[in-house]
PAZAPA-4460 file (N, C-alpha, C; in steps of 0.05 Angstrom, whole numbers, plus 32768, in hexadecimal, padded with zeros to 4 digits):
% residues 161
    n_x    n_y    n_z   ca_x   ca_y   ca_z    c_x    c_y    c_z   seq   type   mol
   8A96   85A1   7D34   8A93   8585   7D35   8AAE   8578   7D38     1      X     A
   8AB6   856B   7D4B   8AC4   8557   7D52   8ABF   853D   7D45     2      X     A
   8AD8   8537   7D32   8ADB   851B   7D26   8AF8   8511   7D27     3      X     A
   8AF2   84F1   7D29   8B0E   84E4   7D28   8B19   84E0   7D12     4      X     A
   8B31   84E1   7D00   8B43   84DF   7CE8   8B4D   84C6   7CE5     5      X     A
   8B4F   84BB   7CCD   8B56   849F   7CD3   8B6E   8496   7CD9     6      X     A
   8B85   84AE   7CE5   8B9A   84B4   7CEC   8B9F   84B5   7D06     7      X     A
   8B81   84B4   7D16   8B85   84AF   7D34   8B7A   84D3   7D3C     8      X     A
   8B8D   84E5   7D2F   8B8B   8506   7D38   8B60   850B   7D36     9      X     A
   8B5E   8522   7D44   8B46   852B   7D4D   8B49   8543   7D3E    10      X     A
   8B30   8549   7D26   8B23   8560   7D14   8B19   8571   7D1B    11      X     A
   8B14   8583   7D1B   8AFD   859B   7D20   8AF1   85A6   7D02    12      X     A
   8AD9   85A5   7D03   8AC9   85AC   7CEA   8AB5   85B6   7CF1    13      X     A
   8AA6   85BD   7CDC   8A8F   85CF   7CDF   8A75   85B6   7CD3    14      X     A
   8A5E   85BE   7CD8   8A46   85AE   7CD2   8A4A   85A0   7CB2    15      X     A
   8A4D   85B6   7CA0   8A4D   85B6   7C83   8A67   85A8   7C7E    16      X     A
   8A80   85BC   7C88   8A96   85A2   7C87   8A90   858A   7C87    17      X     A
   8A8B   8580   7CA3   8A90   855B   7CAC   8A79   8558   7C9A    18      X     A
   8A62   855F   7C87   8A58   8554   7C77   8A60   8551   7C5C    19      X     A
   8A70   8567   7C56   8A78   8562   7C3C   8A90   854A   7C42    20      X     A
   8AA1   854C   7C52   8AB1   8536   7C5F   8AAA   8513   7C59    21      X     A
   8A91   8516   7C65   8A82   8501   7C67   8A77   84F2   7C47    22      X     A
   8A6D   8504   7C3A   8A68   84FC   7C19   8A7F   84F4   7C0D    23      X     A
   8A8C   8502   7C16   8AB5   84FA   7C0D   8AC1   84DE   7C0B    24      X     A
   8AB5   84D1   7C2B   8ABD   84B2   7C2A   8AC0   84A2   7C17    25      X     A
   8A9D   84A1   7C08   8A93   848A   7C01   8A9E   8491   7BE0    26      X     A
   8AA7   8481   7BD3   8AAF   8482   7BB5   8A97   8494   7BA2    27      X     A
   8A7E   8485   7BA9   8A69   848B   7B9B   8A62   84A5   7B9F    28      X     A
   8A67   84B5   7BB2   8A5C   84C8   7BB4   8A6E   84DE   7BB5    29      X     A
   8A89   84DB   7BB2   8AA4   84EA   7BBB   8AA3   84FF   7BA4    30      X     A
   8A9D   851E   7BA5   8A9C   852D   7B92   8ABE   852F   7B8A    31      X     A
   8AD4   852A   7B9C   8AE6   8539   7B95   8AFD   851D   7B83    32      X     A
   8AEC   850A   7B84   8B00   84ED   7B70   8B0C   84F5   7B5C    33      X     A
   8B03   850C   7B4F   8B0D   8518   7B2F   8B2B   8527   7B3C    34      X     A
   8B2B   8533   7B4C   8B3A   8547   7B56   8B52   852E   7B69    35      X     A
   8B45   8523   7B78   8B60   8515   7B8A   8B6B   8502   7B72    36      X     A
   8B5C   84EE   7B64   8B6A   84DD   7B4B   8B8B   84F1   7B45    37      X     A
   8B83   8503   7B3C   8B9A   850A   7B32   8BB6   850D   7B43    38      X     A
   8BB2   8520   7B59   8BC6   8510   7B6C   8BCA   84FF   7B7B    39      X     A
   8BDE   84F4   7B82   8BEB   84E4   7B88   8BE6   84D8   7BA7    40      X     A
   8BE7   84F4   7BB1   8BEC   84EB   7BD5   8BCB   84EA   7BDC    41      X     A
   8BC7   84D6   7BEE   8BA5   84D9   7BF4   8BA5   84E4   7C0D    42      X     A
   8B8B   84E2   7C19   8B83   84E9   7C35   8B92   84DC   7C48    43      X     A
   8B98   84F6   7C5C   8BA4   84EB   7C76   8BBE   84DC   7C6F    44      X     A
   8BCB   84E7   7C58   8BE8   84D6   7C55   8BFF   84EB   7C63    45      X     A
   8C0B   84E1   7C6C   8C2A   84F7   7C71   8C30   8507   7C5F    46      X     A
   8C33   8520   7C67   8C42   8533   7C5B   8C65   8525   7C46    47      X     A
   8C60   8530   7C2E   8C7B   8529   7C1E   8C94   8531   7C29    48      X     A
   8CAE   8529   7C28   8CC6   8534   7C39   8CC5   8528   7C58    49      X     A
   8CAD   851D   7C62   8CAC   8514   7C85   8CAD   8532   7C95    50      X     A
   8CA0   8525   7CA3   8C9B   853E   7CBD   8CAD   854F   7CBF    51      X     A
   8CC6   854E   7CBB   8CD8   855E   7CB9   8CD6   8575   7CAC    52      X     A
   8CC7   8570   7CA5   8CC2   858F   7C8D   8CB5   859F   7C98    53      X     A
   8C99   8599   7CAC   8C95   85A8   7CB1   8C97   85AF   7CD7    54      X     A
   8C8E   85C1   7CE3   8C8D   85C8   7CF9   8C76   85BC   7D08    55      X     A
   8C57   85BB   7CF7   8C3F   85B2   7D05   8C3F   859B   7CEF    56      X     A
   8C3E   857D   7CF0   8C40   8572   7CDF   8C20   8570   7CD5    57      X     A
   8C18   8569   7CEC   8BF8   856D   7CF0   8BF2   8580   7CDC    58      X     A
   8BF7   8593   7CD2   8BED   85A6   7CC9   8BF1   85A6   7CA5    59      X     A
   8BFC   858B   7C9F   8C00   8581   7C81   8BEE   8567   7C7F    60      X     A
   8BE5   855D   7C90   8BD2   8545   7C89   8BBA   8544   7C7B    61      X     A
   8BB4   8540   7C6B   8B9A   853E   7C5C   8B9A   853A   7C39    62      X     A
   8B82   8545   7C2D   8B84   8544   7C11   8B97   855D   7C0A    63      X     A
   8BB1   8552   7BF6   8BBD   856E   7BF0   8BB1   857A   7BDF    64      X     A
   8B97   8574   7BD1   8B8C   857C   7BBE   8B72   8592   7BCF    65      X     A
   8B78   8590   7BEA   8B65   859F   7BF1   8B6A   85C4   7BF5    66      X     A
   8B44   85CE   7BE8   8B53   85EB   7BE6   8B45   85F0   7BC3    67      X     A
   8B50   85DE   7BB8   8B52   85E0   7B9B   8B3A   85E8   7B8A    68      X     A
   8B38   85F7   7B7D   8B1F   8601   7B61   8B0E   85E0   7B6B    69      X     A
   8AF6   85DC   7B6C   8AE4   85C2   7B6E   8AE9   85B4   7B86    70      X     A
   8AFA   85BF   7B96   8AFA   85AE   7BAA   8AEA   85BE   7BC5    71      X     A
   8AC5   85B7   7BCE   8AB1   85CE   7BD2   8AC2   85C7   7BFE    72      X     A
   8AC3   85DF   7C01   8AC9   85E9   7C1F   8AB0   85EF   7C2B    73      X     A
   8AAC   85F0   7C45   8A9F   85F6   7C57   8A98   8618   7C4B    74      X     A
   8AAF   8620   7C54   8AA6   8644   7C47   8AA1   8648   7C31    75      X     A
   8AAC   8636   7C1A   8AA0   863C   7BFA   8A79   863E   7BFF    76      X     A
   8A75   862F   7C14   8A51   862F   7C0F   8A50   8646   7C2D    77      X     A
   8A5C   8657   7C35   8A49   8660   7C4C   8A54   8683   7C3C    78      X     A
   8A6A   867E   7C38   8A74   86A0   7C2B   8A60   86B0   7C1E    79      X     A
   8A51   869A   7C04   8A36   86B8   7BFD   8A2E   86B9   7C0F    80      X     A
   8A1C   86A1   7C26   8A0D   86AB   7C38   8A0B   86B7   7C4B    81      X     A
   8A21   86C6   7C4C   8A30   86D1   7C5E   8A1F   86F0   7C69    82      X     A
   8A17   86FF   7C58   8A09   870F   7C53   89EB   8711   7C63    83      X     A
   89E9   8700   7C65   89CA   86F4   7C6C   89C6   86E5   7C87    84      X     A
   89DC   86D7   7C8C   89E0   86C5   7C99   89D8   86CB   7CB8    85      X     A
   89CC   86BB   7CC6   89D3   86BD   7CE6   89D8   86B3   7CF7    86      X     A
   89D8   86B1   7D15   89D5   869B   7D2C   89AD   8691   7D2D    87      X     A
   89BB   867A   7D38   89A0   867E   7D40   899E   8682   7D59    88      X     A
   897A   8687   7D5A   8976   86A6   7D6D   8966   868F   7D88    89      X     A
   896A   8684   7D99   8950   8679   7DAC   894A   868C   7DBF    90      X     A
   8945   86AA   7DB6   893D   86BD   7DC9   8921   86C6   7DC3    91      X     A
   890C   86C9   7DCD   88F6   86D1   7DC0   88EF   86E6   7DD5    92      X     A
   88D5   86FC   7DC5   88CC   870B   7DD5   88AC   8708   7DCE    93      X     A
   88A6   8701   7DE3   887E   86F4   7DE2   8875   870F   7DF3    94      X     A
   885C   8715   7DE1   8853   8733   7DF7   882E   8725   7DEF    95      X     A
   8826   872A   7E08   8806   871F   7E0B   87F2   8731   7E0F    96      X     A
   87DB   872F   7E05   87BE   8749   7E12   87AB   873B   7E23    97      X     A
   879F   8747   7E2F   878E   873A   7E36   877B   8754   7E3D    98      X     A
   8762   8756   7E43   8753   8769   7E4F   873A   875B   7E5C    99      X     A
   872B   8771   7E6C   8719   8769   7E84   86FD   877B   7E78   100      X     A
   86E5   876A   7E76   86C9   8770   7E6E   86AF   876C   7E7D   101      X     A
   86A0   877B   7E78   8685   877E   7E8E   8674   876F   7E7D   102      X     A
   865A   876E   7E8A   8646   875C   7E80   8643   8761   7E63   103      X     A
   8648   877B   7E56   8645   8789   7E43   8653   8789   7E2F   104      X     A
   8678   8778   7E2F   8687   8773   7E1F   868F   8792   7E20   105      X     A
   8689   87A6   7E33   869C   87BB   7E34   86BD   87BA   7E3B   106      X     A
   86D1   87C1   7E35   86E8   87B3   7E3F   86F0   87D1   7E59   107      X     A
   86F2   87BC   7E6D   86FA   87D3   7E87   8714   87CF   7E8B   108      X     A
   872B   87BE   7E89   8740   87C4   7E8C   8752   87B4   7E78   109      X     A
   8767   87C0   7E70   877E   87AA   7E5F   8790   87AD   7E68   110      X     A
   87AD   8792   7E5F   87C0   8793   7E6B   87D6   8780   7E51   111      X     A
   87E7   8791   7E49   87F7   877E   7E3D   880C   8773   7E49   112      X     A
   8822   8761   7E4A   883C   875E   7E52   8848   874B   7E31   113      X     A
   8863   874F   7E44   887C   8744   7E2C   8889   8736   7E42   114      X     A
   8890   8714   7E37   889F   870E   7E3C   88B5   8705   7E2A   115      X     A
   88DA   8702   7E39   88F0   8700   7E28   88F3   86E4   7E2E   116      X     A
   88E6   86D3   7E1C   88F1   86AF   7E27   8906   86AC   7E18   117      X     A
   8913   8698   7E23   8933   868C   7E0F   8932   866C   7E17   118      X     A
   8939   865F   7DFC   8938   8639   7DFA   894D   863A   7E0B   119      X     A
   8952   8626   7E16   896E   8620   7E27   8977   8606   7E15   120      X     A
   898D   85F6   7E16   8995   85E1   7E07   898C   85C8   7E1B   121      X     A
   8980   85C4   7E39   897C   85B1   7E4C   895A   85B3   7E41   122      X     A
   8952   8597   7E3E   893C   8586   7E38   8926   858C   7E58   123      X     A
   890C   858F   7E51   88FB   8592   7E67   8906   857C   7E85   124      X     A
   8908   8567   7E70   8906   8549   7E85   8921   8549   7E82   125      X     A
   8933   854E   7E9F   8948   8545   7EA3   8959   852E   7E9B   126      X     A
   8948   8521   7E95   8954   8503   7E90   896A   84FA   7E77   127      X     A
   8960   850D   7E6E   8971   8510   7E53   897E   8528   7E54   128      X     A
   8997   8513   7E46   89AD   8529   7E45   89A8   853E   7E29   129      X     A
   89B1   8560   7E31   89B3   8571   7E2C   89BF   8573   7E0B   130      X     A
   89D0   8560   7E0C   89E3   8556   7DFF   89DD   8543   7DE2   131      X     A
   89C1   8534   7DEF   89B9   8518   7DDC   89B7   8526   7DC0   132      X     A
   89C6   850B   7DB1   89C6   850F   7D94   89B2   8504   7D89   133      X     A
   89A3   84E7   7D91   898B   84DA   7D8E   8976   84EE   7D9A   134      X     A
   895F   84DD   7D8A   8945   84E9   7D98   8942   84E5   7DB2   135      X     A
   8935   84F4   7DC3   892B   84EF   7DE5   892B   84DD   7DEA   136      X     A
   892B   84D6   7E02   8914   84B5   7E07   8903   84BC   7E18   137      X     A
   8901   84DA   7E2A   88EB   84DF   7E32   88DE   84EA   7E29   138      X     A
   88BB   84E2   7E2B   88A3   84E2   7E1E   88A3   8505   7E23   139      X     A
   88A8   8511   7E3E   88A1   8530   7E40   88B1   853B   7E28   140      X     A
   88CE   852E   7E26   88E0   8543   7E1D   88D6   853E   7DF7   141      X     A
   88D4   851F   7DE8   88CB   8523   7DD8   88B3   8533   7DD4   142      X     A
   88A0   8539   7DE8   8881   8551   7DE3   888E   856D   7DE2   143      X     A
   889D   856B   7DF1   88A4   858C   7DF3   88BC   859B   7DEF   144      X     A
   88D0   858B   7DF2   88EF   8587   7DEA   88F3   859F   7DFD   145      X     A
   8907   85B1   7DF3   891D   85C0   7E07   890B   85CE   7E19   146      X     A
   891A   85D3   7E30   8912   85E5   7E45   8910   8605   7E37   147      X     A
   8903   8613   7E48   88FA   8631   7E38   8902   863A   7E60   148      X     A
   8911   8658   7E5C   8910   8667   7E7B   890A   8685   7E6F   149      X     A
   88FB   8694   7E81   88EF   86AE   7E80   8906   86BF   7E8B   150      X     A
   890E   86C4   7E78   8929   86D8   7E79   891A   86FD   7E89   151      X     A
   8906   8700   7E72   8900   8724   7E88   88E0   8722   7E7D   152      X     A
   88D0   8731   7E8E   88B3   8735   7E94   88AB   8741   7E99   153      X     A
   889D   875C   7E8D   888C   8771   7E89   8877   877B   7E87   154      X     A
   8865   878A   7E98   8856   8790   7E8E   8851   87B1   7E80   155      X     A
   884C   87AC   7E66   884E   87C9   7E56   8836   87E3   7E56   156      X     A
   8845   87F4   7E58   882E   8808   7E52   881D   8804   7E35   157      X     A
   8808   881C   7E3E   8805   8824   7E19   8814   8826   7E0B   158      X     A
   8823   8841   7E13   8838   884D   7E02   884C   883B   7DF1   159      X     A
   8852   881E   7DF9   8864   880A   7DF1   8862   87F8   7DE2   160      X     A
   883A   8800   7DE6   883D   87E8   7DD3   8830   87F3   7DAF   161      X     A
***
């Protein structure tokens, strides 16, 4: 996630970051007030000594209190889940039956297949961008939302399935 600093410079964070970020602002809700009160320098202030000190100055800007026992990181909440954790998957594998019957409900022939579909991130209805952070505005794309393409298509033996 791309965010602006109130320093002008451009952030990179993660989902959970720019939210914990975000709770941060407001007084009322700022878990870490116990923790910054005590020191001195706040957010987005210059490094102590002036730029001089360091080589990336950029790279001293923020809470110096950040890091600290109570002060919760992006990875403090994903590290247990680490274990467990995954991507998400928009690959699917759909496999179908169907069979063929005589007057008798005898079955004379069957046929299964598999197909490999995958979501794409582009919306049925062009019209909307790929991109949109709001809801649709087209009626198709809110019924049905992303485009789906048939990646591979099979038809299986017995033995397969």
């Amino acid at each position: 996630v791309n965010r602006q600093l109130s320093s002008g410079n451009l952030a990179l964070s993660g989902a959970l970051q720019s939210a914990l970020d975000e709770i941060a602002k407001k007084a009322a809700t700022n878990p870490y007030k116990g923790i910054t009160s005590v020191i001195s320098r706040t957010a987005m202030a210059a490094p102590p000594g002036g730029p001089a000190e360091y080589q990336f100055p950029a790279a001293a800007v923020g809470e110096s209190t950040y890091g600290l026992p109570g002060w919760t990181r992006q990875a403090d909440i994903l590290r247990p889940l680490a274990p467990i954790l995954s991507v998400r998957d928009d690959t699917f594998t759909i496999r179908a039956y169907g069979d063929a019957r005589d007057k008798k409900n005898n079955i004379l022939a069957t046929a299964v297949c598999e197909a490999t579909v995958q979501r794409t991130r582009d919306y049925l209805d062009p019209t909307d961008s790929a991109d949109l952070a709001t809801y649709p505005t087209s009626t198709q794309n809110r019924t049905f939302g992303r485009r789906f393409q048939i990646i591979s298509f099979r038809w299986l033996a017995p033995g397969e399935i």
